[in-house]
C-alpha positions as CSV (number, residue, x, y, z in Angstrom):
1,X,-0.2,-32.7,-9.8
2,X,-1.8,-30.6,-7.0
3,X,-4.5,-28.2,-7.4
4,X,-3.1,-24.5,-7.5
5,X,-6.5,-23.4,-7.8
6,X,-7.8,-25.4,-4.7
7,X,-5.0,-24.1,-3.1
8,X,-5.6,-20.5,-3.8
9,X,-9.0,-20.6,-3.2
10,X,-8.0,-22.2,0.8
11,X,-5.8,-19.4,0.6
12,X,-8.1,-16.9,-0.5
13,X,-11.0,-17.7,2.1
14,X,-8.4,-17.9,5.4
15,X,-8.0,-14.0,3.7
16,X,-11.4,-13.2,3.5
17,X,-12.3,-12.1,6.7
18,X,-9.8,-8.9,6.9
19,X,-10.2,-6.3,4.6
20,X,-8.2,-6.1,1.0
21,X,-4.5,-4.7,1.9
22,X,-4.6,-4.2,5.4
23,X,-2.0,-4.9,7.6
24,X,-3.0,-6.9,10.6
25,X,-2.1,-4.8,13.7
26,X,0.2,-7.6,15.5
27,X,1.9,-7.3,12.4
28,X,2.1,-4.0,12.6
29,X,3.3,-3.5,16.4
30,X,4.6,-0.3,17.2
31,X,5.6,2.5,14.9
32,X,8.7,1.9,13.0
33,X,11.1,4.4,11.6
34,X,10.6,5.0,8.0
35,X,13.7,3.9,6.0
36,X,13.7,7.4,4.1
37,X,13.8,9.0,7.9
38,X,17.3,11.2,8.5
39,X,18.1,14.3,10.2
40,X,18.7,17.0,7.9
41,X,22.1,17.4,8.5
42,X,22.8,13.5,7.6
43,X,20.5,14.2,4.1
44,X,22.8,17.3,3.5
45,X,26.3,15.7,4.2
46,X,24.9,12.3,1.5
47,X,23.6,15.3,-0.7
48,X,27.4,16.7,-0.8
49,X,29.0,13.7,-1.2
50,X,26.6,12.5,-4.3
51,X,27.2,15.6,-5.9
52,X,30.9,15.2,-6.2
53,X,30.7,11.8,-7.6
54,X,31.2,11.6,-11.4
55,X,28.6,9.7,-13.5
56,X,31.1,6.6,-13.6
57,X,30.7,6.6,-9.6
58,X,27.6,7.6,-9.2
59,X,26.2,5.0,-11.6
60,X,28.8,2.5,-10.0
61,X,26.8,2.9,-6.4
62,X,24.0,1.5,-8.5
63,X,25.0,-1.8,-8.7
64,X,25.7,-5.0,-6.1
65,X,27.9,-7.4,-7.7
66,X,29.4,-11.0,-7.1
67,X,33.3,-11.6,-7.2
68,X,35.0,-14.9,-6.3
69,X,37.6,-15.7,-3.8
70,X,38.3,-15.9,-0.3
71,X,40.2,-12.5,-0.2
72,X,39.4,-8.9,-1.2
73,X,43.5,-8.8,-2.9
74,X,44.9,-12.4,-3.0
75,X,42.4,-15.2,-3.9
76,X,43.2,-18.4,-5.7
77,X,44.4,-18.7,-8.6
78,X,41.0,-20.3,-10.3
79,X,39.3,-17.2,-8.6
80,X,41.2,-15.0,-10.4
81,X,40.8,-16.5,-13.9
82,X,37.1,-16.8,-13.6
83,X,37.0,-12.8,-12.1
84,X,38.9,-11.6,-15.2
85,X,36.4,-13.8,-17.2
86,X,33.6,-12.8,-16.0
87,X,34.3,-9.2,-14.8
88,X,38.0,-8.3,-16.4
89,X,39.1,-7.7,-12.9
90,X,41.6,-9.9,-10.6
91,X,40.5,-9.5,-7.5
92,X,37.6,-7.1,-5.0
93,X,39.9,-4.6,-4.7
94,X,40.5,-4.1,-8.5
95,X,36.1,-4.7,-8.8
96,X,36.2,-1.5,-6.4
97,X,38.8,0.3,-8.0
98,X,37.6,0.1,-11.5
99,X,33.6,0.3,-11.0
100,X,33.1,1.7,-7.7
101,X,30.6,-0.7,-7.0
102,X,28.6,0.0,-4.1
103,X,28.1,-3.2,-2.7
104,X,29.1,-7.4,-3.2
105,X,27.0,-10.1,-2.3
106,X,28.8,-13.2,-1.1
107,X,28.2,-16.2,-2.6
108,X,29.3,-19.8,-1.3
109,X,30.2,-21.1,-5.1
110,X,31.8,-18.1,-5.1
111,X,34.1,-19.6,-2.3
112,X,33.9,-16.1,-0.6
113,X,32.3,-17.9,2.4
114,X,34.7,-20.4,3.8
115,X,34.7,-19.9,7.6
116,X,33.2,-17.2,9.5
117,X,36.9,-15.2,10.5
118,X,37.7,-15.8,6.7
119,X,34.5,-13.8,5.9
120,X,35.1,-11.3,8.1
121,X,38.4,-10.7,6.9
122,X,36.9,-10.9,3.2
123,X,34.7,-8.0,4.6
124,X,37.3,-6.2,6.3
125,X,39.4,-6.5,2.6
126,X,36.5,-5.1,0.8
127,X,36.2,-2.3,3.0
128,X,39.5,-0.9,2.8
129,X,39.3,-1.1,-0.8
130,X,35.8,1.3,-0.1
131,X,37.8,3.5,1.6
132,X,41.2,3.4,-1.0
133,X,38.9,5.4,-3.4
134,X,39.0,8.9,-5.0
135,X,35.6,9.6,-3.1
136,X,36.0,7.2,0.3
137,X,32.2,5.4,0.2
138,X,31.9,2.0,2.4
139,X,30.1,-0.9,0.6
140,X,27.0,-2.5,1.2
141,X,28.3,-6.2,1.8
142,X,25.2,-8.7,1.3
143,X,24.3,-12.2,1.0
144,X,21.3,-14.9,0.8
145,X,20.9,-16.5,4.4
146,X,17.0,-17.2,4.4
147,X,18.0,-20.5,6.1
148,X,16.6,-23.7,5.5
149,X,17.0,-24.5,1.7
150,X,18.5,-21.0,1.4
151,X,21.7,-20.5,3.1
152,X,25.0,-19.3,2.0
153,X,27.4,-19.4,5.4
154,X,27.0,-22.5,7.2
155,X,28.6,-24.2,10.3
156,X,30.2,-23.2,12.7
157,X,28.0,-20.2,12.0
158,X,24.3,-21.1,13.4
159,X,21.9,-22.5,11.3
160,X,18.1,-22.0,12.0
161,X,14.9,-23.4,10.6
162,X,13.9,-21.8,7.5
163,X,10.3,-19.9,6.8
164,X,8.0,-22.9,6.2
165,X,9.1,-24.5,9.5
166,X,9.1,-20.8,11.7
167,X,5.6,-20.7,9.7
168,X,4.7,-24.4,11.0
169,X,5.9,-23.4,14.6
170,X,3.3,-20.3,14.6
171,X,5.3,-18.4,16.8
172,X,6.4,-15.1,16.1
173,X,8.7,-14.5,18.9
174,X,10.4,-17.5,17.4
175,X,10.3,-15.6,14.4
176,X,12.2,-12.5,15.7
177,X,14.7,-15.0,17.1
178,X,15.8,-16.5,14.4
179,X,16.1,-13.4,12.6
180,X,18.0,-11.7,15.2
181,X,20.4,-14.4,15.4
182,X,20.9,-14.8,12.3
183,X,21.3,-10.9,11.9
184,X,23.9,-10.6,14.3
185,X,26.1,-13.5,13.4
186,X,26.2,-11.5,9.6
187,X,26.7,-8.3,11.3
188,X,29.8,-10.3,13.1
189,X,31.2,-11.1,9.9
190,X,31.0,-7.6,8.1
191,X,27.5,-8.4,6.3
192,X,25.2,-5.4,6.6
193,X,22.4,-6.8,4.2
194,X,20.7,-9.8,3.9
195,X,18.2,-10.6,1.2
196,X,15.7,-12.5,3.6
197,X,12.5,-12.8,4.3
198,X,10.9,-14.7,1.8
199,X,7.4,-12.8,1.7
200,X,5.8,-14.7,-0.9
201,X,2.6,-16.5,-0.6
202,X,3.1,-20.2,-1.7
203,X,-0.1,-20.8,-3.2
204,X,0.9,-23.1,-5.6
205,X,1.8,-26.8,-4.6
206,X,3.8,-27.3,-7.9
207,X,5.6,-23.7,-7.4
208,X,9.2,-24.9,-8.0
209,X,11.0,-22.2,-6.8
210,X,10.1,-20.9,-3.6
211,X,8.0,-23.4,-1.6
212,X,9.1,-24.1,1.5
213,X,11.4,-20.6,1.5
214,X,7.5,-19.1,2.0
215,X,6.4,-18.8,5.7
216,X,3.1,-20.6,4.1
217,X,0.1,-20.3,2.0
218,X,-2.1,-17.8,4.8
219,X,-1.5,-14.1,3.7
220,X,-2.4,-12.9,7.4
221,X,0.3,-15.8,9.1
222,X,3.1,-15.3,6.6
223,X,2.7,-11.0,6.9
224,X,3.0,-11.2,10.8
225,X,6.2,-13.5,10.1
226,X,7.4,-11.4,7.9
227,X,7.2,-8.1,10.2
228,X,8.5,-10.1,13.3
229,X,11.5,-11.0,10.6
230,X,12.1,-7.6,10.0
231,X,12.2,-6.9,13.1
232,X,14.7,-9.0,14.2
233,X,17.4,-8.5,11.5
234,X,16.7,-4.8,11.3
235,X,17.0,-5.0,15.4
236,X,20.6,-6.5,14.8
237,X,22.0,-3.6,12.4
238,X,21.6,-5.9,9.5
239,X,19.2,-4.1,6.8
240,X,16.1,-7.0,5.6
241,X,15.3,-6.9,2.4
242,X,11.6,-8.7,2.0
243,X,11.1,-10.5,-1.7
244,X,10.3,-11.0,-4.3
245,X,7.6,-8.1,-5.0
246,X,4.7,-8.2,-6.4
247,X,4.5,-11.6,-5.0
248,X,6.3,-15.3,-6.1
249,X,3.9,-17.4,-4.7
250,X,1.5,-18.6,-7.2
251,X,3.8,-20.3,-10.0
252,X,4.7,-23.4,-11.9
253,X,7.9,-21.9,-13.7
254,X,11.4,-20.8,-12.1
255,X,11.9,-17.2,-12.8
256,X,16.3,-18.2,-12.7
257,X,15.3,-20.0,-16.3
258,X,11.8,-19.1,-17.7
259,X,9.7,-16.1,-17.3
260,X,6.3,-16.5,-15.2
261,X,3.0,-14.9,-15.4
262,X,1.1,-14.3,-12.5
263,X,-2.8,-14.7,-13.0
264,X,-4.1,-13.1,-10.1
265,X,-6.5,-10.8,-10.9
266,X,-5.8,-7.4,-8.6
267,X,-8.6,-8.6,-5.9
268,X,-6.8,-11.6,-5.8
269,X,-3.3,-9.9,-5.6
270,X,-4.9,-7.9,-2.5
271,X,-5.9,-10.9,-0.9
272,X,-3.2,-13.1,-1.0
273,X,0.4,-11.5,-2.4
274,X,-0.1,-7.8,-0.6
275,X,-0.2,-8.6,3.0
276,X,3.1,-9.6,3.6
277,X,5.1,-6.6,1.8
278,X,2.7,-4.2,3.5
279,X,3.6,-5.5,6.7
280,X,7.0,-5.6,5.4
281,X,6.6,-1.5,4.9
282,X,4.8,-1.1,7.5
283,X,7.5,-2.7,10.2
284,X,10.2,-0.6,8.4
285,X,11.7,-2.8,6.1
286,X,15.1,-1.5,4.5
287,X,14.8,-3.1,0.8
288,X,12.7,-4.7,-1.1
289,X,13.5,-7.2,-3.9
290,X,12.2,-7.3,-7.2
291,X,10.3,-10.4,-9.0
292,X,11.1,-11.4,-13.0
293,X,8.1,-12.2,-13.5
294,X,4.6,-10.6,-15.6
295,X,1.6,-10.0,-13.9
296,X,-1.1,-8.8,-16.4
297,X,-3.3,-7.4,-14.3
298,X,-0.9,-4.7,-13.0
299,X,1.0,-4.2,-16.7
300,X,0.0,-5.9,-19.6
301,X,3.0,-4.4,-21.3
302,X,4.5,-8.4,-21.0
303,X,7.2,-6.5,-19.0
304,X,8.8,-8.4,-15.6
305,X,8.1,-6.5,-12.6
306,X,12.0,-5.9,-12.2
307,X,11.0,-3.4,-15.4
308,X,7.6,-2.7,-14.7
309,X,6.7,1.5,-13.7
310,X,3.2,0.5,-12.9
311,X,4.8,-2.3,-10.1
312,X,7.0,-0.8,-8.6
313,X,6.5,3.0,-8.6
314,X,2.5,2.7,-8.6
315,X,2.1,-0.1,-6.8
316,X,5.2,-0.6,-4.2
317,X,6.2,3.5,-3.9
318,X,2.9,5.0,-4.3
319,X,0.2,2.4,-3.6
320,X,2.4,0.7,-0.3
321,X,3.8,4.1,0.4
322,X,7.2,2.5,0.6
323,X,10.1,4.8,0.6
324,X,13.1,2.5,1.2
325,X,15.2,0.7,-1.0
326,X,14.1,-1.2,-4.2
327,X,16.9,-3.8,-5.6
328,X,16.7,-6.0,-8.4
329,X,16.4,-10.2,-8.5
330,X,19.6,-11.0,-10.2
331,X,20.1,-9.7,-13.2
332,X,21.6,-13.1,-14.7
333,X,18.0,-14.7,-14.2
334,X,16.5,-15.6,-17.2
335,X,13.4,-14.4,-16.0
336,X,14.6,-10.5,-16.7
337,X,16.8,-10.9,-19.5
338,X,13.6,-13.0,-22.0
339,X,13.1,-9.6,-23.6
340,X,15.3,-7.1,-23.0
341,X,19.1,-6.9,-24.4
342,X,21.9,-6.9,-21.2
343,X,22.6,-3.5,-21.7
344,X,18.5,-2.3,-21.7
345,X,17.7,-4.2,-18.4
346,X,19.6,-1.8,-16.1
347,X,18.5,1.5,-17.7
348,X,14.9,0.1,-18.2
349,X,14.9,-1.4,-13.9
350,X,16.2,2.0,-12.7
351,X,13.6,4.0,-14.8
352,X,10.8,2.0,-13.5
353,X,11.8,2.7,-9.9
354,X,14.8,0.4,-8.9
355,X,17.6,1.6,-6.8
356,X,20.0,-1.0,-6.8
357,X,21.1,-3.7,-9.5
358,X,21.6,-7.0,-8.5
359,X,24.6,-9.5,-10.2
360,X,24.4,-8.3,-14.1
361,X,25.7,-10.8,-15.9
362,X,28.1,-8.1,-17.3
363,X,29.2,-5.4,-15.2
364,X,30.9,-4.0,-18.1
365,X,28.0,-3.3,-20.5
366,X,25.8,-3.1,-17.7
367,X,27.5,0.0,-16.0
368,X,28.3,1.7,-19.7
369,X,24.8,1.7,-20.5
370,X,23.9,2.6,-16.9
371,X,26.7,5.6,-17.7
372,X,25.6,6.5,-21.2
373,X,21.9,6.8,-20.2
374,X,23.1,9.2,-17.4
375,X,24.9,11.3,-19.6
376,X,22.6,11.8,-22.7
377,X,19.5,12.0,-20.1
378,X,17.4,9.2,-20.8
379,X,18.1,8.9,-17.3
380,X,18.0,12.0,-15.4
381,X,20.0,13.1,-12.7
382,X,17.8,14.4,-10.5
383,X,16.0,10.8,-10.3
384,X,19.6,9.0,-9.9
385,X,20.8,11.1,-7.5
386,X,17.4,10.3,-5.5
387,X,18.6,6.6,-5.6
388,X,22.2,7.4,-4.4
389,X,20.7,9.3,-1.4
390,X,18.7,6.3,-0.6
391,X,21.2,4.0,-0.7
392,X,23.5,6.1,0.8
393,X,21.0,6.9,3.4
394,X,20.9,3.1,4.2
395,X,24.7,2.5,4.7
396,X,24.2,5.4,7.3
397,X,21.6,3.8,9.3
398,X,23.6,0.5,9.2
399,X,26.6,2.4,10.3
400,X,28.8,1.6,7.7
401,X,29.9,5.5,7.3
402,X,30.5,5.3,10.8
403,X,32.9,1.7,11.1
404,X,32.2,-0.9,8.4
405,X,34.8,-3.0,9.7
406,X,35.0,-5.8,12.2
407,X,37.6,-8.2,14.1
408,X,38.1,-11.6,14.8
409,X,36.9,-10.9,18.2
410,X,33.7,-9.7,17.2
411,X,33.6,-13.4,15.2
412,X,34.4,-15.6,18.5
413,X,31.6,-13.2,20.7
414,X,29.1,-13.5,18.6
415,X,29.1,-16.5,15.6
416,X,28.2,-20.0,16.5
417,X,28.3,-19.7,20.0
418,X,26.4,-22.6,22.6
419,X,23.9,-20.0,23.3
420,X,23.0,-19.7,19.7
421,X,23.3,-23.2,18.7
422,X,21.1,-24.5,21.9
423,X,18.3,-21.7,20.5
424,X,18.2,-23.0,16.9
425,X,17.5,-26.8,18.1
426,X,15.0,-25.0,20.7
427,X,13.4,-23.3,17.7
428,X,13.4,-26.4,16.0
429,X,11.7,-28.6,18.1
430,X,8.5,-26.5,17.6
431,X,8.7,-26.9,14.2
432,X,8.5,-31.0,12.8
433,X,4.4,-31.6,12.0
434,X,3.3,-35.0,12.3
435,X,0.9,-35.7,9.7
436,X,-0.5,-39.2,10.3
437,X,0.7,-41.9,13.2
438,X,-2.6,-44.7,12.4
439,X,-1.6,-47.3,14.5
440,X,0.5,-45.0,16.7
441,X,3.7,-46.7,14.8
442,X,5.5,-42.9,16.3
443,X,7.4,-42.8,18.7
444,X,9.7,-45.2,18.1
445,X,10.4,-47.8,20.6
446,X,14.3,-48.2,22.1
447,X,13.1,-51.9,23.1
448,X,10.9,-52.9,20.2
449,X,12.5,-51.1,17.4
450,X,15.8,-50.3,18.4
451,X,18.0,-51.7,15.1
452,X,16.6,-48.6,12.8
453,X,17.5,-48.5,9.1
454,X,17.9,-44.7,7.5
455,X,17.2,-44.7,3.8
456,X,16.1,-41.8,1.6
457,X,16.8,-39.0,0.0
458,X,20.4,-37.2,0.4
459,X,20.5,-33.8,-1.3
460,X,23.2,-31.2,-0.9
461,X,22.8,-29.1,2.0
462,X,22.3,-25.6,1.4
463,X,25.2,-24.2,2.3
464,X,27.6,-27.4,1.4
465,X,28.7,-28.2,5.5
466,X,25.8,-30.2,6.6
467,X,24.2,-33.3,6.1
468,X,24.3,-35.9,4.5
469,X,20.4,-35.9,5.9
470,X,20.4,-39.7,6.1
471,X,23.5,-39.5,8.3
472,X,22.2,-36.7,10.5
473,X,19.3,-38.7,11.4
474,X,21.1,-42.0,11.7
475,X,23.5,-40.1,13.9
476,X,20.9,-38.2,16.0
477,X,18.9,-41.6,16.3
478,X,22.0,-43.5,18.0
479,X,22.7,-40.5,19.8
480,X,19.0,-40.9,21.9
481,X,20.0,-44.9,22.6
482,X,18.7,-46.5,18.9
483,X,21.1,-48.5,16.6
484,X,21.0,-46.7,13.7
485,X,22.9,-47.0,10.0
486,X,22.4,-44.8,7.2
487,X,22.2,-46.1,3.4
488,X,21.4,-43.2,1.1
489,X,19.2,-44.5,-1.7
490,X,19.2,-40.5,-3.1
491,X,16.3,-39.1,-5.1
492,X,15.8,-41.7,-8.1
493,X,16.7,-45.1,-6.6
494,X,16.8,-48.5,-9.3
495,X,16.1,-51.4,-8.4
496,X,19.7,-52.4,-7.6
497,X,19.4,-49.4,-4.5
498,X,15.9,-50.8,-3.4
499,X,17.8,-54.1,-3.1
500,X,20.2,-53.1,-1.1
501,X,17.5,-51.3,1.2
502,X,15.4,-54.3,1.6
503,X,18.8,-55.9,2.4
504,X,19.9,-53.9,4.7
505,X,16.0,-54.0,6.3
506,X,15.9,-57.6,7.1
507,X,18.6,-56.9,9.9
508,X,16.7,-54.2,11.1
509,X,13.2,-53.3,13.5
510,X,11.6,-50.4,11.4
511,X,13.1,-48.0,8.8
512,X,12.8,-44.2,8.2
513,X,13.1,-42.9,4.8
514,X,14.0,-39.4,4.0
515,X,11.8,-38.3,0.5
516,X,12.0,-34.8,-1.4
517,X,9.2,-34.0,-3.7
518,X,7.6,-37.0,-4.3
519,X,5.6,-36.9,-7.9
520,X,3.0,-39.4,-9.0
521,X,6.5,-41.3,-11.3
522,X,8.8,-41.0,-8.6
523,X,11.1,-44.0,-7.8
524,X,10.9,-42.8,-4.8
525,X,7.4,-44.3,-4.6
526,X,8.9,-47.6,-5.6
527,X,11.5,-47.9,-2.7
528,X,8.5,-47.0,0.1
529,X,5.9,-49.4,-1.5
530,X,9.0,-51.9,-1.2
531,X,9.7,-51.3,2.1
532,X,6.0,-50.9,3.3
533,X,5.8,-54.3,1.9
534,X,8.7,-55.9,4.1
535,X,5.6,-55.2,6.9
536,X,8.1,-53.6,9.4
537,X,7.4,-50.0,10.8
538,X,8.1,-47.7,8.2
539,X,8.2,-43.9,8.9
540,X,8.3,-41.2,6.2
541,X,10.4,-37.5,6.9
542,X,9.3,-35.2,4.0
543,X,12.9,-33.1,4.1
544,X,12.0,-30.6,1.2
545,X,7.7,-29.3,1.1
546,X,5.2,-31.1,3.4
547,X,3.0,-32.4,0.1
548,X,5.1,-36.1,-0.2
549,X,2.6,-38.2,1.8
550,X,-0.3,-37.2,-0.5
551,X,1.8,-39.9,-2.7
552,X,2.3,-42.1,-0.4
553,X,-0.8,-44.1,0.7
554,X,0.4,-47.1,2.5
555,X,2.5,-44.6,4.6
556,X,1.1,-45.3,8.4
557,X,3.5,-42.6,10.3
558,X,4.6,-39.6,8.4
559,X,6.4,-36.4,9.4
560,X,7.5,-33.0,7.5
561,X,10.7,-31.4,8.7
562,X,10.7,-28.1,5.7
563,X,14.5,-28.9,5.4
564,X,17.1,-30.8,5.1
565,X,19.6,-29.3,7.1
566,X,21.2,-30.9,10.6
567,X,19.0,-28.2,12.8
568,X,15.7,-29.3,11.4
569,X,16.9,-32.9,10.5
570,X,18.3,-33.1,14.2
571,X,14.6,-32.0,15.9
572,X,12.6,-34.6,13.7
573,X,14.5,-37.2,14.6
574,X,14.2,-36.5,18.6
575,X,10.7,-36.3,17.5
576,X,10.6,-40.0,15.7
577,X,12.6,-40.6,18.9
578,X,9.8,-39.9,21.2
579,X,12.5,-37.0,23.3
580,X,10.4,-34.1,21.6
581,X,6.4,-34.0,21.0
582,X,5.9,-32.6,17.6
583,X,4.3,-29.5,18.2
584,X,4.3,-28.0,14.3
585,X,0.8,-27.4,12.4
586,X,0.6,-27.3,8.3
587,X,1.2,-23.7,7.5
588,X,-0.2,-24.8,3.8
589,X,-3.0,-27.5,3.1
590,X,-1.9,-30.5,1.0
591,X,-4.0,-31.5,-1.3
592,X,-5.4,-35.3,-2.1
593,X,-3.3,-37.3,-5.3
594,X,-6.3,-38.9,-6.3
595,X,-8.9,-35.1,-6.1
596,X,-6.6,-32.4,-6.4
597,X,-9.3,-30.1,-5.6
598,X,-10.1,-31.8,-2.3
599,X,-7.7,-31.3,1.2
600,X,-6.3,-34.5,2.9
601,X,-4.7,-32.1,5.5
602,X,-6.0,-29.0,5.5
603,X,-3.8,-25.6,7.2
604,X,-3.3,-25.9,11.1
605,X,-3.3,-30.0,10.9
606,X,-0.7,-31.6,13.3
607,X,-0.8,-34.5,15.5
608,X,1.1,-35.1,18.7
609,X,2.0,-37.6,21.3
């Protein structure tokens, strides 16, 4: 296992030299508007509006929920079963109708997230139903599109590298691009809010949750990411929402089925997990997301920060200053529900300073207790109707009171197009980190190597339209004049797999192997040592964090793409390829197998051609 402590202590001294919570001023750029900034007359006309709602409406604008299907008022069959399991509704429309939600977030196993003119249409559904209501209010549609491992819409819809490989690229303007892509292909498709950037710190090598999701372990590096991020969604009409505050970073337990505690002591906190959400404030970021898990230091109640007062309302409202919107992690995670009853969580999030309620596993108990507390004062109205002008306040400055809808020709302008798709493998390309060549085995040879075998690794692709990875490279590879055939050997290969490989090998000039996460028991390790052993060129793509080749001695030529989708798959193999220089630096040190204290590659290594 790595070091987290090593790794926090490299982290700690790149923050050293700037001053505890300060925002570096590149992050900063010029003055943003403040996300509780309106005219008068706009606060006045939300004021009106939230004093006519009833508390059934008023505590229904509280909360963003999931529904499934394709269509706001005729999804499948299955859809509709599991809707009236899980949320006694049919359908959006019915969702609307009966709880006056105030926004949905789109999920892909959720099948609400098809094809880009089906989402827009979803959208479009969802809006009417907004608008079909006793008081007309347009919803706040959302989603997850952090790209890279995180990424709910995929092709034809551009896909761009995710944080760890903008971090690896250095490049803010690249940064911005992405983001403003990405932000207006959603805004295309009637999504006004996505819950991206990642602003945690990873820290922690063994942090099995957010790794490569984090722009990298450099407080200073991933806060001017993180503004130029805001930037460029926020620039698009699409509202950011930075997470997952106080900071996910330093962690060994996934806050979706445990609850994690966060050591860092509050000079540590300041050092590493502040930066980026100040810069976050600081650039005008529209919402910020919540964290299950306990940080001592802060409230040693044992409380989540989802329910903590002295989190979010000391340290994020009155310590950051921030003024925007506060929503909740999901509410299903077992991280927020270890101590707290279903129906406490909601009442307990908005006391300590949350605005919106993310995905309660039960709407229905959820929204009565939300109700009840309204009604017998434990909460009071003053401090909900402060919440309702926010968000309210928010779907203004997106423009939702003003047309939430779109068209099918705002889909074909804007989603997918060549422009888009040409600047994501751009982006790309300045990403893949070579991390050792001995021998100069990269790049690839079309004369002396040109029968390549693809083995590895084959998980998923985020958003279920891409990959296989071993395919994507096999395909890219043949594409630039190599021979290339894919076997997928997947993440545990027996020895029947590492037959076949070795196989498949002896017809071939060199092989490149796909691994994800290699630990010290892997099988993985047991199909490279094979294949090393064949003495043919072996090259190593580390598709998920950058820490494999720490396991991996015998490795001569080793690369780290930071994904595994075709964008980032599709730019390491022009780099194995020898079409592209790999220009990407480690935006987090790994750590040696054998010393987990001690740095094989320390932050900013890369090697090139």
């Amino acid at each position: 296992m790595h070091s987290r402590r090593a790794v926090l202590t490299t982290a700690a001294a790149a923050a050293a030299a700037c001053a505890a919570g300060t925002v570096p001023a590149a992050a900063a750029g010029p003055a943003a508007a403040r996300p509780g900034a309106a005219p008068a007359a706009v606060r006045e006309r939300m004021r009106r509006l939230i004093a006519r709602m009833t508390p059934e409406e008023k505590a229904g604008q509280l909360f963003v929920m999931r529904v499934y299907g394709h269509s706001a008022t005729d999804p499948d069959p299955a859809d509709v079963a599991a809707n009236r399991k899980e949320i006694g509704v049919a359908n959006a429309a019915e969702l609307i109708a009966k709880y006056h939600v105030g926004g949905i977030i789109y999920f892909s196993w959720a099948h609400n997230t098809r094809d880009p003119h089906q989402i827009a249409e979803l959208s479009n559904g969802i809006q009417r139903a907004g608008a079909a209501q006793r008081l007309p209010v347009p919803l706040l549609i959302s989603t997850d599109q952090e790209h890279g491992v995180v990424a709910r819409i995929g092709a034809p819809a551009t896909l761009l590298p995710g944080a760890m490989a903008l971090g690896a690229g250095g490049s803010r303007t690249d940064a911005t691009t992405a983001a403003a892509i990405s932000g207006a292909e959603l805004y295309a498709m009637g999504i006004r809010q996505d819950f991206a950037p990642d602003a945690d710190v990873n820290v922690n090598p063994a942090n099995p949750v957010i790794g490569v999701r984090s722009f990298g372990s450099d407080p200073q590096a991933a806060a001017r990411m993180v503004a130029a991020q805001v930037r460029g969604y926020q620039g698009a009409g699409v509202a950011a929402a930075a997470k997952h505050f106080p900071g996910h970073g330093d962690t060994d337990v996934d806050s979706h089925v445990g609850l994690p505690t966060i050591h860092h002591t509050a000079e540590e906190w300041e050092r590493l997990d502040e930066p980026p959400f100040r810069a976050a404030v600081a650039a005008g970021i529209d919402v910020i997301m919540t964290a299950h898990l306990v940080v001592p230091a802060f409230d040693p109640s044992g409380d989540p920060a989802t329910l903590s007062h002295p989190i979010l309302t000391g340290l994020l409202r009155e310590r950051l200053g921030y003024d925007g919107v506060v929503i909740t992690d999901s509410l299903g995670m077992q991280g927020v529900r270890e101590k707290y009853g279903d129906d406490q969580v909601p009442v307990l999030a908005l006391k300590a300073g949350v605005d919106q309620l993310l995905n309660p596993p039960d709407l229905a108990v959820a929204h009565a207790a939300v109700v009840r507390a309204l009604k017998e004062g434990e909460l009071s109205e003053e401090a909900v109707d402060a919440k309702l002008e926010r968000i309210l306040l928010l779907k203004e400055r997106r423009g939702l009171f003003a047309d939430p809808y779109t068209s099918r020709a705002a889909v074909d302008r804007v989603v997918g197009i060549r422009r888009h798709l040409e600047t994501a493998d751009t982006l790309a390309d300045r990403t893949t980190t070579l991390l050792r060549n001995t021998g100069g085995v990269l790049p690839l040879s079309r004369r002396r190597e040109r029968r390549v075998l693809v083995v590895g690794a084959d998980a998923a692709a985020p958003s279920g339209t891409g990959g296989p990875p071993t395919e994507v490279l096999a395909r890219e590879l043949t594409g630039l004049g190599f021979a290339a055939t894919a076997l997928s050997t997947g993440m545990t290969p027996d020895g029947e797999l590492i037959g076949e490989a070795l196989a498949a090998l002896a017809e071939r000039d060199a092989v490149v192997v796909a691994t994800y996460d290699v630990t010290p028991g892997s099988p993985q390790r047991t199909l490279v040592e094979a294949l090393l052993a064949t003495g043919k060129p072996v090259v190593q793509l580390a598709v998920r964090n950058p820490y494999d080749l720490a396991q991996l001695d015998g490795v001569r030529a080793g690369l780290a793409s930071y994904g595994w989708t075709d964008v980032e798959v599709r730019a390491a193999a022009r780099v194995i390829a020898g079409r592209r220089s790999p220009r990407g630096r480690l935006p987090v040190p790994v750590m040696r197998a054998d010393a987990p204290d001690e740095e094989l590659y320390p932050v900013g290594h890369g090697l090139t051609y």
